[in-house]
C-alpha positions in Angstrom: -1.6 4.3 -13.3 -3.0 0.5 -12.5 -6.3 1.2 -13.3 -4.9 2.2 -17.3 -2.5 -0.5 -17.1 -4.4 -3.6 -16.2 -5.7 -4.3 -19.5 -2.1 -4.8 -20.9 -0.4 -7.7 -19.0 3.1 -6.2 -19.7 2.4 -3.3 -17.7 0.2 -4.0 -15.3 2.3 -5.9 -13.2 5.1 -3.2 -13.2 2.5 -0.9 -12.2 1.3 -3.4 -9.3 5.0 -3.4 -8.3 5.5 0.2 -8.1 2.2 0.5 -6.2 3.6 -2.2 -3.5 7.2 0.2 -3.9 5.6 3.5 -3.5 3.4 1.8 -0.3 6.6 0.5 1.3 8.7 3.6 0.7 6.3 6.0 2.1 6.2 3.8 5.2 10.3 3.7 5.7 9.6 7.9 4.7 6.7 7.9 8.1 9.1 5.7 10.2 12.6 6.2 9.5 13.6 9.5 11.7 11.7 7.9 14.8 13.2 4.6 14.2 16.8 5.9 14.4 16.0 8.4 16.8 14.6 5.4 19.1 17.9 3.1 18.6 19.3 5.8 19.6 18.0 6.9 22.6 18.1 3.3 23.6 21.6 3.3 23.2 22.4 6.3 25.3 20.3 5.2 28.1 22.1 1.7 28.0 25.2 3.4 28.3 26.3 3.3 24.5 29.1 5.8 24.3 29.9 5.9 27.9 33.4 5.5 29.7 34.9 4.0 32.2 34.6 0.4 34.1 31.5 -1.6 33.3 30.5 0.1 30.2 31.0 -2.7 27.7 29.2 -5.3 29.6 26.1 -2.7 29.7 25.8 -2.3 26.0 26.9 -5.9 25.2 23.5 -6.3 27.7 21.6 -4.4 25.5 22.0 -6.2 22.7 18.4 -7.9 23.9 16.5 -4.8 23.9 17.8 -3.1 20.8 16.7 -6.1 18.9 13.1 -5.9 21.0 12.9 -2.4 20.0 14.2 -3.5 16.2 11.1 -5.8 16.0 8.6 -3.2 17.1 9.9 -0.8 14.9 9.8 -3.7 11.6 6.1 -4.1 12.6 5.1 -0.8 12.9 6.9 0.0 9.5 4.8 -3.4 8.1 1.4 -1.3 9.3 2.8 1.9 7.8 3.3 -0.1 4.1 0.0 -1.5 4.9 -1.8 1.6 5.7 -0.4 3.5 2.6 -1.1 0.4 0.4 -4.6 0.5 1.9 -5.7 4.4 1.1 -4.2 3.3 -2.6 -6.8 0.4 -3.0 -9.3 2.5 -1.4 -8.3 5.4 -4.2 -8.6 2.9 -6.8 -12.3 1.3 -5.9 -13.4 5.3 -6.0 -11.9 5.4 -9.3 -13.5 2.4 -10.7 -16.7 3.3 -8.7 -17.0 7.1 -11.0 -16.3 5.0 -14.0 -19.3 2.7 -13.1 -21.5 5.7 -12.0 -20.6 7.3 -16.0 -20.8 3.7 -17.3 -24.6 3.3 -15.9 -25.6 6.7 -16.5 -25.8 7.7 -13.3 -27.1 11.1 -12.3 -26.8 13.7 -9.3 -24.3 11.9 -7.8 -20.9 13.6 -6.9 -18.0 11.8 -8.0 -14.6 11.4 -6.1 -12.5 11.9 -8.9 -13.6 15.2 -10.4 -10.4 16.1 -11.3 -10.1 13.2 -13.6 -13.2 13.0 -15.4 -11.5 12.6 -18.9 -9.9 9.5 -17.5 -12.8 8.3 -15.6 -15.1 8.9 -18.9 -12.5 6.7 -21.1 -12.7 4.1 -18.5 -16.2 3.9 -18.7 -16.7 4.4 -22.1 -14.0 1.3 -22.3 -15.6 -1.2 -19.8 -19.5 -2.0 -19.2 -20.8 -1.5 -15.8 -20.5 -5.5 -14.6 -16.6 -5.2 -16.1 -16.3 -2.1 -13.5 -18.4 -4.0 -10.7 -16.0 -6.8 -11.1 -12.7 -4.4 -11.0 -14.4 -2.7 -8.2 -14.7 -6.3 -6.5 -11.3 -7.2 -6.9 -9.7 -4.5 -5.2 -12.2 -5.2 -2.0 -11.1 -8.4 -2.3 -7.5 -7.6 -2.7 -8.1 -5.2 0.7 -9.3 -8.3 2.4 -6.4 -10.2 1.6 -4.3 -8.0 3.2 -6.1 -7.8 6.1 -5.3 -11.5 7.3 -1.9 -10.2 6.4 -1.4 -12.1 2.3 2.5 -10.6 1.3 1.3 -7.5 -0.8 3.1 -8.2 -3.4 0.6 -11.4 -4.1 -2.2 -9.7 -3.2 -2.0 -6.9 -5.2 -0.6 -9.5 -8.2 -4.2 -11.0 -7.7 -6.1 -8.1 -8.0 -4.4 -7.3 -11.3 -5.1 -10.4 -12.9 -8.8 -9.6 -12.0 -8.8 -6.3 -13.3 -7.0 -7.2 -16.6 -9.4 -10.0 -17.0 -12.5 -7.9 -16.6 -11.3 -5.1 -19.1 -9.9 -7.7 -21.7 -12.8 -9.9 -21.5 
């Protein structure tokens, strides 16, 4: 994944895209159904689908609240991208983290990636433990930038450049 890639410029920043991709479609995946079941439901009880006298100036009347209801739904699907893009960042600072913890010779201490050890042991065997600290910095930092709501897409660009700097230099 980005943590492999960063080192080599032409595919790290794919990788950063598909991270931003994967965050953003697992959001529209979380929000979707409720979104259009919402609308929906909004519809009906504006009289959408309804006949007789007076029903076209009800939904025309609507128009107001579906686009209130449009605007919650965008923001909650914003926080969904966020959230998911979040637990990645957070996966990758553990990852970085056991590769410090092999890289320093750390022992007793329980890692969070057992079940990549091999990986985690070529990352450490790659990078010294201040290139790790440093990757492990950048994705905090790239956490906090999308806290005061930085595009992803930027933020995560900016941690990759950090990482691939630290592991290339």
């Amino acid at each position: 994944g980005l943590a492999r890639d960063a080192a080599t410029p032409s595919r790290a920043y794919a990788a950063a895209e598909e991270l931003v991709a994967t965050a953003e479609a697992e959001a529209k995946a979380l929000t979707g159904d409720r979104n259009e079941a919402e609308a929906e439901e909004l519809r009906t009880a504006m009289g959408a689908g309804g006949t007789g006298k007076g029903t076209a100036g009800t939904v025309r009347g609507a128009a107001g609240a579906l686009k209130d209801l449009e605007k919650r739904q965008k923001s909650r699907q914003t926080r969904a991208s966020r959230d998911a893009l979040d637990r990645a960042l957070i996966d990758l600072a553990t990852y970085f983290r056991d590769a410090l913890l092999v890289a320093s010779g750390a022992t007793g201490v329980v890692p969070n990636h057992p079940d990549m050890a091999d990986k985690v042991s070529a990352m450490a065997a790659h990078a010294s433990p201040e290139k790790l600290l440093r990757c492990i910095e950048a994705v905090l930092e790239c956490r906090e930038a999308l806290a005061i709501n930085v595009k992803p897409k930027f933020a995560v660009d900016a941690m990759v450049g950090t990482v691939g700097q630290a592991l290339r230099g």
